[in-house]
ZASEKOL-163246 format. One record per residue: residue number from 1; residue in three letters; x, y, z of N, C-alpha, C in turn. Coordinates in Angstrom, 2 decimals, always signed. Layout:
<recs>
<rec n="NUM" res="ala" n_u="X" n_v="Y" n_w="Z" ca_u="X" ca_v="Y" ca_w="Z" c_u="X" c_v="Y" c_w="Z"/>
...
</recs>
This chain:
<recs>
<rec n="1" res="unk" n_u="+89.71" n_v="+149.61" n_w="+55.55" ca_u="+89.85" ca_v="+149.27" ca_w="+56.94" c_u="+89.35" c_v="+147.84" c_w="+57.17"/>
<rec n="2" res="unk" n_u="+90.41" n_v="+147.13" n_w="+57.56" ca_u="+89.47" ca_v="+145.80" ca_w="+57.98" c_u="+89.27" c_v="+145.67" c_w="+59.41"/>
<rec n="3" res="unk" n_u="+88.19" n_v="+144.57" n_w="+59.49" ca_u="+87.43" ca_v="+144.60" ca_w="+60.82" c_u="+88.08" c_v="+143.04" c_w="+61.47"/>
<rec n="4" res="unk" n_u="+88.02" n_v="+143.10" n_w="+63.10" ca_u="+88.89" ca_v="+142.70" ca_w="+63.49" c_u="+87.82" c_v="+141.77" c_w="+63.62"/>
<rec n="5" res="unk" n_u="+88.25" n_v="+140.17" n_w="+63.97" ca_u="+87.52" ca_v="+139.61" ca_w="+64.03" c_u="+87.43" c_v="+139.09" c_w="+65.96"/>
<rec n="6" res="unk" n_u="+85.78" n_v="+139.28" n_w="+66.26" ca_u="+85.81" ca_v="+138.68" ca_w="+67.60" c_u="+85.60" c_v="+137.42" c_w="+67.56"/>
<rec n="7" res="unk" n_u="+85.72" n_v="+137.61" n_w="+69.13" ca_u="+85.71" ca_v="+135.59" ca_w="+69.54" c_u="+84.14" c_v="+135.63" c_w="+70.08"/>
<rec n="8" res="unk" n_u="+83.82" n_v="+134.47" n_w="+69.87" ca_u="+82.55" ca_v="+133.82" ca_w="+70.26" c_u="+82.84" c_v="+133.54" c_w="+71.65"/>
<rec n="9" res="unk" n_u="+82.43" n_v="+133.80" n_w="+72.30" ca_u="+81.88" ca_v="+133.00" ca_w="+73.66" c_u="+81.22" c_v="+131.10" c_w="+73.41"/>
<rec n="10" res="unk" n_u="+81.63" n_v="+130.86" n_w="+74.51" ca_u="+81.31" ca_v="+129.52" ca_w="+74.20" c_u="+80.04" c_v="+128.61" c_w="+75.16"/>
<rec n="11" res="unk" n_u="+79.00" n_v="+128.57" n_w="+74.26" ca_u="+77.72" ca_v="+128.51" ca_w="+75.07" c_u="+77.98" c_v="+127.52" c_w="+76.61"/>
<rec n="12" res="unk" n_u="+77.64" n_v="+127.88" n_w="+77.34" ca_u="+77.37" ca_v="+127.11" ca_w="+78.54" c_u="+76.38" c_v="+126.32" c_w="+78.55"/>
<rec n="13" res="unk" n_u="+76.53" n_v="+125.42" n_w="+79.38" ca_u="+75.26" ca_v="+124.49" ca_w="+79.37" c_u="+74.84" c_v="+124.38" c_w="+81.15"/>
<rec n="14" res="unk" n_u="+73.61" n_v="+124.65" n_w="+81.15" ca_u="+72.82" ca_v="+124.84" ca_w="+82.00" c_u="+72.66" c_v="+123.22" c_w="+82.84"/>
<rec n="15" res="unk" n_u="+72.90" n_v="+122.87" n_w="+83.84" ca_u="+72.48" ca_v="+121.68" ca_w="+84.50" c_u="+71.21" c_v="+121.70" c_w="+85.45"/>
<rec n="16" res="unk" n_u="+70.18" n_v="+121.00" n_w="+84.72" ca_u="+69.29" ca_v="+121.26" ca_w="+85.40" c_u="+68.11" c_v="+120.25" c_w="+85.54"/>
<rec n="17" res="unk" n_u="+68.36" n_v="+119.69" n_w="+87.12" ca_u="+67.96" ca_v="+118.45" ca_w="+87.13" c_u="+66.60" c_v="+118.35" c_w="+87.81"/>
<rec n="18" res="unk" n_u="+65.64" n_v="+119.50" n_w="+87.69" ca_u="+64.32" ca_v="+119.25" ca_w="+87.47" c_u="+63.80" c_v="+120.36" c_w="+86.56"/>
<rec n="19" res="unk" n_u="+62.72" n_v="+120.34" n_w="+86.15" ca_u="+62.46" ca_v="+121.23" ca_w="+85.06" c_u="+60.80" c_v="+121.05" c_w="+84.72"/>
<rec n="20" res="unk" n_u="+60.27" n_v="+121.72" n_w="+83.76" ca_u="+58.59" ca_v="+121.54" ca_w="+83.31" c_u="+58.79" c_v="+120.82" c_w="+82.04"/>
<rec n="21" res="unk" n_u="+57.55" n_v="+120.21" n_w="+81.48" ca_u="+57.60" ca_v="+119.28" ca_w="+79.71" c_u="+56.09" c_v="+119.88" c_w="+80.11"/>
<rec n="22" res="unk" n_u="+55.93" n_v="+121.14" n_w="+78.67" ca_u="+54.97" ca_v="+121.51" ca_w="+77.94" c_u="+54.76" c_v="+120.73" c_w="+77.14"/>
<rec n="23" res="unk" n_u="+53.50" n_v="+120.02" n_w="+76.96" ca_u="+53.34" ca_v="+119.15" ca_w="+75.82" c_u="+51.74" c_v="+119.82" c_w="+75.33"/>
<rec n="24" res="unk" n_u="+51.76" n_v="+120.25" n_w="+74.13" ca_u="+50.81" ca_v="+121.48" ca_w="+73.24" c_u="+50.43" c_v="+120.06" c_w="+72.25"/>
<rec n="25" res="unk" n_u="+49.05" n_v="+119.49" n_w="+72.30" ca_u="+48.47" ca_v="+118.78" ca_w="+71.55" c_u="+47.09" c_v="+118.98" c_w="+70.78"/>
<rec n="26" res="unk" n_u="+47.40" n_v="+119.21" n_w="+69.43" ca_u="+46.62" ca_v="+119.74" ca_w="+68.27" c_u="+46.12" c_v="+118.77" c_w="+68.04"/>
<rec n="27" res="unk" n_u="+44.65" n_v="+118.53" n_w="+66.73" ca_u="+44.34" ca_v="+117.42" ca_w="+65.87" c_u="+45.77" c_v="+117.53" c_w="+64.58"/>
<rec n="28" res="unk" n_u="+46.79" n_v="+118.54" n_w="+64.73" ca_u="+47.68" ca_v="+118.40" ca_w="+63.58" c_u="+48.71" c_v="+118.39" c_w="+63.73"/>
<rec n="29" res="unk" n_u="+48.93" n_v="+118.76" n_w="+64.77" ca_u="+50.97" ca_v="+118.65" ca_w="+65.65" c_u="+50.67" c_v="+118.08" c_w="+66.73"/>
<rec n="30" res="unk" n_u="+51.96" n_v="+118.13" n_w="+67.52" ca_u="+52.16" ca_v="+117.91" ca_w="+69.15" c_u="+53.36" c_v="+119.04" c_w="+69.12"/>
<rec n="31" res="unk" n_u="+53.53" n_v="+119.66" n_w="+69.82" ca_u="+54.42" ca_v="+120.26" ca_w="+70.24" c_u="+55.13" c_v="+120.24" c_w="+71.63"/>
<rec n="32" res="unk" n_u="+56.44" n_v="+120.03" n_w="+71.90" ca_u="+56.91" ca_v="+119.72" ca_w="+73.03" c_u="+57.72" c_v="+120.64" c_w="+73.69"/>
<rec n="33" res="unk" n_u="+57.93" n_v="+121.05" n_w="+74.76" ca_u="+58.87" ca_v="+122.06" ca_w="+75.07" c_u="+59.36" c_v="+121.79" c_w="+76.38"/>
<rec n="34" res="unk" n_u="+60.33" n_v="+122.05" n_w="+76.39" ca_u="+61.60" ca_v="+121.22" ca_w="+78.06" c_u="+61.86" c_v="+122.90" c_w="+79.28"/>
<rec n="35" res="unk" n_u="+61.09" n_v="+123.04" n_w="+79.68" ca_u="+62.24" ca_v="+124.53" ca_w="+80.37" c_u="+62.64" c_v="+124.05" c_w="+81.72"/>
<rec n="36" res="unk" n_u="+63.08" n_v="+124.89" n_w="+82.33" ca_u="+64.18" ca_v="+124.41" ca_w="+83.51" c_u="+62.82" c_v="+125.50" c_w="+84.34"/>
<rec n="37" res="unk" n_u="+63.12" n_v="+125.32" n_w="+86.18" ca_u="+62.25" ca_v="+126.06" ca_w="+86.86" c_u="+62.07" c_v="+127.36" c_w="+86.56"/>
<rec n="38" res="unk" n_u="+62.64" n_v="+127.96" n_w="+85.86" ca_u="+62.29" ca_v="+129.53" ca_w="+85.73" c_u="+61.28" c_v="+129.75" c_w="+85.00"/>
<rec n="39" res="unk" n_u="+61.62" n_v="+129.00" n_w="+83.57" ca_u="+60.94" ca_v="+128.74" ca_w="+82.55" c_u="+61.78" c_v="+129.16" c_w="+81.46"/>
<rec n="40" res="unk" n_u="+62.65" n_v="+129.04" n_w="+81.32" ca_u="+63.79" ca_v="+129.13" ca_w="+80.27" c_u="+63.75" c_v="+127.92" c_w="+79.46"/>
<rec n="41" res="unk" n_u="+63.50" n_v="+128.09" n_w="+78.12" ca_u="+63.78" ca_v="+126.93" ca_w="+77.35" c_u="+64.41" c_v="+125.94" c_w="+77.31"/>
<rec n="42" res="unk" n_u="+64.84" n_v="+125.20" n_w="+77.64" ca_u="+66.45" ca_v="+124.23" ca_w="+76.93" c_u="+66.14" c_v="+122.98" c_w="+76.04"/>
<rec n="43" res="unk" n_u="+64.91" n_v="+122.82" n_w="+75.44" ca_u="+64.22" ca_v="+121.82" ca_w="+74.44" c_u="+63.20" c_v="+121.87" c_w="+74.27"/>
<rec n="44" res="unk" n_u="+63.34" n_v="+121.86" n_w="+72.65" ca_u="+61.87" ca_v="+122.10" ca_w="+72.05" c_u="+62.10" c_v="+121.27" c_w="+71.05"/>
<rec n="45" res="unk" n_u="+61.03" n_v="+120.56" n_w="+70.74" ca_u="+60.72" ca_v="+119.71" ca_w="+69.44" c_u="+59.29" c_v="+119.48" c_w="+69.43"/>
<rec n="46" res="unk" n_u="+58.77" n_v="+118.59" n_w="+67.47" ca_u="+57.27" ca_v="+118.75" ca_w="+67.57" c_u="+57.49" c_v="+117.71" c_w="+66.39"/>
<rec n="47" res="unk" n_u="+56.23" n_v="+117.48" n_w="+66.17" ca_u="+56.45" ca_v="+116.07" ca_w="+64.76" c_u="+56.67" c_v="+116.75" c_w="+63.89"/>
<rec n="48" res="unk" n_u="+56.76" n_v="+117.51" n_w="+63.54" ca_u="+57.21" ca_v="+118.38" ca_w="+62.15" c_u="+59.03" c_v="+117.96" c_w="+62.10"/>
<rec n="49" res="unk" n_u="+59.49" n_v="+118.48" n_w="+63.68" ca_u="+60.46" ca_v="+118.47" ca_w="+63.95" c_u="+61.14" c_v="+117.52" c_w="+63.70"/>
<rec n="50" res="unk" n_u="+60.81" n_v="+115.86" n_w="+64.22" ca_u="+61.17" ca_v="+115.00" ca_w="+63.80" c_u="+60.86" c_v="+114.12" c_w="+62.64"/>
<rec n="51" res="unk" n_u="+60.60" n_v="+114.75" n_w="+61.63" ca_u="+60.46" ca_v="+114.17" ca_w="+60.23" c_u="+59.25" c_v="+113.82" c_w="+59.62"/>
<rec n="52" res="unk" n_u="+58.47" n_v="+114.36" n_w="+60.14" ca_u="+57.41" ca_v="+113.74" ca_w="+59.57" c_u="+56.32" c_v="+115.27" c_w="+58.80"/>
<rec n="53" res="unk" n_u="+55.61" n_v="+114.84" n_w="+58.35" ca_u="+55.19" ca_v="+116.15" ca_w="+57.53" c_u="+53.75" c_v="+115.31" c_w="+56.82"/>
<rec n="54" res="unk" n_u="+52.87" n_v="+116.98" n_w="+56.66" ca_u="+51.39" ca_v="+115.96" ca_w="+56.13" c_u="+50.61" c_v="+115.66" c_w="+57.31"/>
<rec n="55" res="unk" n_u="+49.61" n_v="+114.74" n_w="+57.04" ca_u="+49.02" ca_v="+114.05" ca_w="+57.78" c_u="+49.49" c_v="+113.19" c_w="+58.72"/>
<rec n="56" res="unk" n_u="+50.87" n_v="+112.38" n_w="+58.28" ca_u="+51.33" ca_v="+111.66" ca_w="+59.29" c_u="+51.86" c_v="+112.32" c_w="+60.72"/>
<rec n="57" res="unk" n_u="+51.70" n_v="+113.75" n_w="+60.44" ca_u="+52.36" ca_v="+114.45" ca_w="+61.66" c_u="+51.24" c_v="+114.14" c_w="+62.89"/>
<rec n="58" res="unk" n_u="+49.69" n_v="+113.72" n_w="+62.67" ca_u="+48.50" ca_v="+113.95" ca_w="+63.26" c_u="+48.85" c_v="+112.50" c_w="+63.82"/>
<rec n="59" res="unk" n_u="+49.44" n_v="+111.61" n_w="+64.06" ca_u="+49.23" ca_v="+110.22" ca_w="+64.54" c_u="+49.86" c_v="+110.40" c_w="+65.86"/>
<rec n="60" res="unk" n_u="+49.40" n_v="+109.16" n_w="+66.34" ca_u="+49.76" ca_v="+108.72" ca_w="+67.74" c_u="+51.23" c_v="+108.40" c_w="+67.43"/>
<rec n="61" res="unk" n_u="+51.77" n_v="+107.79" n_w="+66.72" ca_u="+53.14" ca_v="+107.32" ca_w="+66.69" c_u="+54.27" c_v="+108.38" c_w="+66.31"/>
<rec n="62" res="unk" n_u="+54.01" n_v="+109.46" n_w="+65.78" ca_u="+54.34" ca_v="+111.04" ca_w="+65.12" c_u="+55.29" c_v="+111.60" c_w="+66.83"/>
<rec n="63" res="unk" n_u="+53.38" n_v="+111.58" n_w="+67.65" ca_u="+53.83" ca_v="+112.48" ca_w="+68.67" c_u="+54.58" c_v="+111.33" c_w="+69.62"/>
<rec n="64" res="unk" n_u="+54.64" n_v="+109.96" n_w="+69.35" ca_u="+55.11" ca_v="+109.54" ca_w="+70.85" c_u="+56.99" c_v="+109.46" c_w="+70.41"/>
<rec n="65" res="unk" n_u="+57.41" n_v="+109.65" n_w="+68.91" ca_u="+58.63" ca_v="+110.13" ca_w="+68.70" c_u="+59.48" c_v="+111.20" c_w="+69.07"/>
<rec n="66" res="unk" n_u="+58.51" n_v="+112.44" n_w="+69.12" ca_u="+58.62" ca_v="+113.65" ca_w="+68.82" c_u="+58.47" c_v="+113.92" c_w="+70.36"/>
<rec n="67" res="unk" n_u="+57.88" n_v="+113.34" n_w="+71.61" ca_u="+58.49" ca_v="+112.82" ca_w="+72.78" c_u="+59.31" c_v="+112.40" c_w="+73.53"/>
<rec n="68" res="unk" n_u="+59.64" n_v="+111.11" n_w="+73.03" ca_u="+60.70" ca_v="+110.38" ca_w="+72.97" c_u="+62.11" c_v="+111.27" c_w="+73.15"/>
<rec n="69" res="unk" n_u="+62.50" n_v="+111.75" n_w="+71.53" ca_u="+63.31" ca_v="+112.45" ca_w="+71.18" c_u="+63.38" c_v="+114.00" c_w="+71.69"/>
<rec n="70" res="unk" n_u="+62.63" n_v="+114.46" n_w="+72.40" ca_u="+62.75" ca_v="+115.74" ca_w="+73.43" c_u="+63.09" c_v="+115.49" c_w="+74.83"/>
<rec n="71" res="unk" n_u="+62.62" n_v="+114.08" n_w="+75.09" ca_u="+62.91" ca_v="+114.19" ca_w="+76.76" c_u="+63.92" c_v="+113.43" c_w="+76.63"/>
<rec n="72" res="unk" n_u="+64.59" n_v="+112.78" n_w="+75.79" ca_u="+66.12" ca_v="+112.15" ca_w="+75.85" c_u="+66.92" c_v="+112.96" c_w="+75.19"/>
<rec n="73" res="unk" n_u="+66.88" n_v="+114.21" n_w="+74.84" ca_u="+68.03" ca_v="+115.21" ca_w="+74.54" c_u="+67.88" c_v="+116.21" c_w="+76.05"/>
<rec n="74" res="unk" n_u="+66.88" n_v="+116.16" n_w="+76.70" ca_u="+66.87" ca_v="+116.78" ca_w="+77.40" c_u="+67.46" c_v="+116.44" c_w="+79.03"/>
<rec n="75" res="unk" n_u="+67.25" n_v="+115.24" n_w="+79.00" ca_u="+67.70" ca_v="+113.82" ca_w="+79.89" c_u="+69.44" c_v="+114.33" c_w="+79.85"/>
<rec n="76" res="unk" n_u="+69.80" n_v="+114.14" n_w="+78.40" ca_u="+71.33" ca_v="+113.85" ca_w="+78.41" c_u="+71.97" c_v="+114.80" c_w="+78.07"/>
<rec n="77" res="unk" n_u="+71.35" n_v="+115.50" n_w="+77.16" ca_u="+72.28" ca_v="+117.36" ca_w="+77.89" c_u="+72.34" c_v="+117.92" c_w="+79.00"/>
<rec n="78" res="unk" n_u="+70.98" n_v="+117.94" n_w="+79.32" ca_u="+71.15" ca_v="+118.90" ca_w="+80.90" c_u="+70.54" c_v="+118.03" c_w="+82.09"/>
<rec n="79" res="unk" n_u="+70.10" n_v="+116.71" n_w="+82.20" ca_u="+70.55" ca_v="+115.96" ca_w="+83.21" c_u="+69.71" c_v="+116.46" c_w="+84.09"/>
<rec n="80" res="unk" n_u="+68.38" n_v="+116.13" n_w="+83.18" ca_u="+66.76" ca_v="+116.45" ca_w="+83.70" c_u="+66.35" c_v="+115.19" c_w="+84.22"/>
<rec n="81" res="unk" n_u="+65.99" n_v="+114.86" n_w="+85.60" ca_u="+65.34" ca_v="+113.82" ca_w="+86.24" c_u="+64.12" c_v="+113.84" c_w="+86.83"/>
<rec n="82" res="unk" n_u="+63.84" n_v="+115.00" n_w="+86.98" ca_u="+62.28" ca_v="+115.46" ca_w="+87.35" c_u="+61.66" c_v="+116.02" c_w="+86.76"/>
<rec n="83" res="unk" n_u="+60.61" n_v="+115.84" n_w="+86.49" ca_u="+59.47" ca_v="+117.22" ca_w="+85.83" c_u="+58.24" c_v="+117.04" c_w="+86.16"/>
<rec n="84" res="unk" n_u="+57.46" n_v="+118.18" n_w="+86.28" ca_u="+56.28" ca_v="+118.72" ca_w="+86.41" c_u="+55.52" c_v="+118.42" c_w="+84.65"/>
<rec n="85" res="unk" n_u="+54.65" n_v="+118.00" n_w="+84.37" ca_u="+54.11" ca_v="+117.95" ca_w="+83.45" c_u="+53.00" c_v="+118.67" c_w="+83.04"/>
<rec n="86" res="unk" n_u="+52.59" n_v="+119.71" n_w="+81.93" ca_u="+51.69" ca_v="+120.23" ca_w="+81.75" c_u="+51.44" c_v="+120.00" c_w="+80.31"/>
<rec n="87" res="unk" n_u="+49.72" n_v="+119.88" n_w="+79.91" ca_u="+48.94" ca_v="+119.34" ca_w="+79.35" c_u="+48.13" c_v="+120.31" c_w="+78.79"/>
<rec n="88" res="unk" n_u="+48.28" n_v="+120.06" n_w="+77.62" ca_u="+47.18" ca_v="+121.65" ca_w="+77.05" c_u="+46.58" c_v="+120.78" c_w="+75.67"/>
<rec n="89" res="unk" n_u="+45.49" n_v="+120.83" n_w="+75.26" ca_u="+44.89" ca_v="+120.95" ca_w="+74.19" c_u="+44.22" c_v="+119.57" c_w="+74.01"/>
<rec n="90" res="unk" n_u="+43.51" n_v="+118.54" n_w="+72.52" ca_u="+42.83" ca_v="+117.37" ca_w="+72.69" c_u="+43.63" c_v="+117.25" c_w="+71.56"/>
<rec n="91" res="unk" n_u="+44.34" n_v="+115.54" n_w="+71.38" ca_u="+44.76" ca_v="+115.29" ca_w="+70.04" c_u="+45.88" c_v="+114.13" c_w="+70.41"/>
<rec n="92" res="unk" n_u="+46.29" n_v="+113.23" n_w="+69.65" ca_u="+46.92" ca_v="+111.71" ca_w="+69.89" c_u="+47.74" c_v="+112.50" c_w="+70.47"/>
<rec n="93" res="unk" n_u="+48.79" n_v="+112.96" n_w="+71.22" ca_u="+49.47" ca_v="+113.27" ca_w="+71.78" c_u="+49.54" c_v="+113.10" c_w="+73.12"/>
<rec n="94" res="unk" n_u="+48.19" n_v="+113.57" n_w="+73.91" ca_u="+47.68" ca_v="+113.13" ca_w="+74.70" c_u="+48.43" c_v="+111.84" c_w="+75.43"/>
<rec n="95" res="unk" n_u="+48.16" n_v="+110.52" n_w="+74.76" ca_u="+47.83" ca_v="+109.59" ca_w="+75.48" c_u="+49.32" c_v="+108.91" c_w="+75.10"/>
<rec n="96" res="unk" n_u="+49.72" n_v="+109.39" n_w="+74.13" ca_u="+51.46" ca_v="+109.19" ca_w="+73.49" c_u="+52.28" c_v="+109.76" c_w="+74.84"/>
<rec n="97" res="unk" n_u="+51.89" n_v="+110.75" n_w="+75.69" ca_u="+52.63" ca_v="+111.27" ca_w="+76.44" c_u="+52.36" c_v="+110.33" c_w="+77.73"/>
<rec n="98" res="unk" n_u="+51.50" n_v="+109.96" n_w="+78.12" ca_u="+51.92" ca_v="+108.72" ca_w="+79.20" c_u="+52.06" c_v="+107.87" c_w="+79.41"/>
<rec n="99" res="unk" n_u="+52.23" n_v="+107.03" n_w="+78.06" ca_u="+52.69" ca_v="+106.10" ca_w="+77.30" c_u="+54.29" c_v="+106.20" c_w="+77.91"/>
<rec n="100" res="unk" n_u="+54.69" n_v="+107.08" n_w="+77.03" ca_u="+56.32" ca_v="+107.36" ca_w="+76.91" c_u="+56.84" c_v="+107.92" c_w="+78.31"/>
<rec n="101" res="unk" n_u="+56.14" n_v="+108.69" n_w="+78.84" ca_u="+56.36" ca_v="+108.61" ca_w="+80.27" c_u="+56.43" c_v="+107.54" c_w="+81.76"/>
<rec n="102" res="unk" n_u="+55.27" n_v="+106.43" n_w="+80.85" ca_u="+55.75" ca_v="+105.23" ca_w="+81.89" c_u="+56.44" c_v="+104.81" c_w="+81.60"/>
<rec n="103" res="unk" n_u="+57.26" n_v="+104.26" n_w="+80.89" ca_u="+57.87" ca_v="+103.71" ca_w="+80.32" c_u="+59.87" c_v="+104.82" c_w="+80.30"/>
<rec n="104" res="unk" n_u="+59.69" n_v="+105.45" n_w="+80.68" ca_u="+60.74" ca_v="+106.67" ca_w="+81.02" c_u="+61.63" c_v="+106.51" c_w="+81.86"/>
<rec n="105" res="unk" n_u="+62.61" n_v="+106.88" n_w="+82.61" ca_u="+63.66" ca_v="+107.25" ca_w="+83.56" c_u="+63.09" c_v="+108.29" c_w="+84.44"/>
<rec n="106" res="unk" n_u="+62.40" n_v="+109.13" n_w="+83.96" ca_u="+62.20" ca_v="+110.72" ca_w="+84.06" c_u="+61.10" c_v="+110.50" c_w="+85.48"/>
<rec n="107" res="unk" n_u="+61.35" n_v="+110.99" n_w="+87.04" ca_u="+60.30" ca_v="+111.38" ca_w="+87.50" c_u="+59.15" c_v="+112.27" c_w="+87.64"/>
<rec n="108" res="unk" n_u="+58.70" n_v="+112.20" n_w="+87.24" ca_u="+56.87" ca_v="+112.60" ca_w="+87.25" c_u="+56.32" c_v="+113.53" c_w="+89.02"/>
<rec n="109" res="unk" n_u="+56.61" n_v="+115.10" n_w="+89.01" ca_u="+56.22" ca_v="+115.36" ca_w="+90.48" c_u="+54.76" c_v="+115.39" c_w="+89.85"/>
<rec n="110" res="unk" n_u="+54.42" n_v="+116.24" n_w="+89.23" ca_u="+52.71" ca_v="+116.46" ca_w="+88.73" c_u="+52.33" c_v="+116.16" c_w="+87.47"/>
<rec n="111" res="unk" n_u="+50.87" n_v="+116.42" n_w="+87.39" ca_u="+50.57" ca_v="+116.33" ca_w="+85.64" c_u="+49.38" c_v="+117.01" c_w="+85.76"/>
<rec n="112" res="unk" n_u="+49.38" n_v="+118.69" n_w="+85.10" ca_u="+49.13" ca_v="+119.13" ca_w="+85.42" c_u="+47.37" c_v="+119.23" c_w="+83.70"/>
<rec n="113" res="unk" n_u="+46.49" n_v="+119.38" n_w="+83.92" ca_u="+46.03" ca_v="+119.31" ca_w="+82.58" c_u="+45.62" c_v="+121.02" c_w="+82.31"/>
<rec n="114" res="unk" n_u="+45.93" n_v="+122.01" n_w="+81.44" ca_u="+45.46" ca_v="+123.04" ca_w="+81.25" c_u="+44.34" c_v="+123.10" c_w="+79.99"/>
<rec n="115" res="unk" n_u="+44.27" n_v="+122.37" n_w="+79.68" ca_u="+43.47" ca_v="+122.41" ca_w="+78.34" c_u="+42.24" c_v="+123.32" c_w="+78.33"/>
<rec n="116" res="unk" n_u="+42.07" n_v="+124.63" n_w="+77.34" ca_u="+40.98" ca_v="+125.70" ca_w="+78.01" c_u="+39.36" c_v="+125.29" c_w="+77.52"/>
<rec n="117" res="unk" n_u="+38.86" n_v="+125.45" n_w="+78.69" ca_u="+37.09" ca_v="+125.01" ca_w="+78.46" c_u="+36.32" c_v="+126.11" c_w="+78.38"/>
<rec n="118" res="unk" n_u="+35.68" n_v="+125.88" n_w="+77.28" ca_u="+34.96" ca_v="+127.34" ca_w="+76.91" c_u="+33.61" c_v="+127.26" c_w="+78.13"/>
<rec n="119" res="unk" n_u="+33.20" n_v="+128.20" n_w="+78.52" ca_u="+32.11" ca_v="+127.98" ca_w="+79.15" c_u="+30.63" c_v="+128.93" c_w="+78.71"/>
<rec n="120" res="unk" n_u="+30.54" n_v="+128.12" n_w="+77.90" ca_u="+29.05" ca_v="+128.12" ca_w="+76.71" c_u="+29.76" c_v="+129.58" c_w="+75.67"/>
<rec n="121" res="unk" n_u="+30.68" n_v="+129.10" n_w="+75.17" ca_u="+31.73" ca_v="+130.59" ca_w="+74.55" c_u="+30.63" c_v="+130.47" c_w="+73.07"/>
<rec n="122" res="unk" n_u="+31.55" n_v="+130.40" n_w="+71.87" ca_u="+31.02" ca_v="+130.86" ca_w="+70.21" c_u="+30.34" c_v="+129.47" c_w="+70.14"/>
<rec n="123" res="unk" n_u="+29.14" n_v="+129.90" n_w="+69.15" ca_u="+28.52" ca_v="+129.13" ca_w="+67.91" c_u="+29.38" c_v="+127.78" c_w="+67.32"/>
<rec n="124" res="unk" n_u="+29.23" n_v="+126.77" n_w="+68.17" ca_u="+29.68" ca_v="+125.67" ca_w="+67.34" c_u="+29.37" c_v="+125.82" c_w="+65.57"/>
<rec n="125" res="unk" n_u="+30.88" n_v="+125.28" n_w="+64.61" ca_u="+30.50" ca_v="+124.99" ca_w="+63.51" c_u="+29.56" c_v="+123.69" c_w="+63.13"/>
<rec n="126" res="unk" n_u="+28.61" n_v="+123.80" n_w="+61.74" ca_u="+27.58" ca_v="+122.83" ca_w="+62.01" c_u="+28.39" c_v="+121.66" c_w="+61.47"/>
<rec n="127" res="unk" n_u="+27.07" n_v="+120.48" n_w="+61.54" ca_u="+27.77" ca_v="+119.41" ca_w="+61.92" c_u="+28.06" c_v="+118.88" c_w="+60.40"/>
<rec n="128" res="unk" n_u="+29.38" n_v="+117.82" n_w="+60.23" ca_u="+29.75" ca_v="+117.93" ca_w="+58.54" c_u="+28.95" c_v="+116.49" c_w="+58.24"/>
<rec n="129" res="unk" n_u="+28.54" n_v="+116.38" n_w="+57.28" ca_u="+27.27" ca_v="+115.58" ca_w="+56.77" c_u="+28.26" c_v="+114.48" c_w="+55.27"/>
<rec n="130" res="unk" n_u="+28.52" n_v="+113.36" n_w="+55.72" ca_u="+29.42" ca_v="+112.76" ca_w="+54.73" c_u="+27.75" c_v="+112.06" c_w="+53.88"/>
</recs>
């Protein structure tokens, strides 16, 4: 018996001209993420993503690519002009992101910082002794 073959549907593309930029900043990635108001994805990238691997993924110049290249696929697919900005974690990414943001098309409604503060939480590790 052979099987019939179906048709694909053909992805739609979402227009969506304000949206959030998650930007997740490690001492070892940046991670970036584009969603539209609901919170539906439509771009994600991270320095891994854009080529880099190792240690060089940890630089300021890593994450302000790996920026770059998320909010201009995101710009010109779905015809993102606004965003809300949210801020999580400590690491060159940080400061790569308002860098590349002044310097942008993209309007800026907030910037929001979530980064979580322990309040007197675990046992710091001790201190490393070169």
């Amino acid at each position: 018996m052979v099987k019939q073959k179906t048709q694909q549907k053909a992805k739609q593309i979402r227009y969506a001209a304000t949206g959030r930029v998650y930007v997740t900043s490690t001492f070892n990635n940046t991670i970036v993420t584009v969603t539209d108001e609901i919170g539906k994805t439509l771009v994600w990238g991270s320095c891994g993503a854009s080529g880099f691997s190792g240690t060089r993924k940890s630089t300021p110049f890593a994450a302000t690519t790996a920026i770059e290249k998320t909010l201009n696929e995101a710009m010109q697919t779905y015809g993102l002009k606004t965003a809300a900005i949210y801020i999580c974690g400590i690491g060159p990414g940080r400061d790569s992101l308002l860098r590349v943001l002044r310097n942008s098309s993209l309007d800026v409604s907030k910037i929001v910082d979530r980064t979580p503060v322990p309040h007197d939480g675990i046992r710091p590790r001790k201190k490393r002794r070169t």
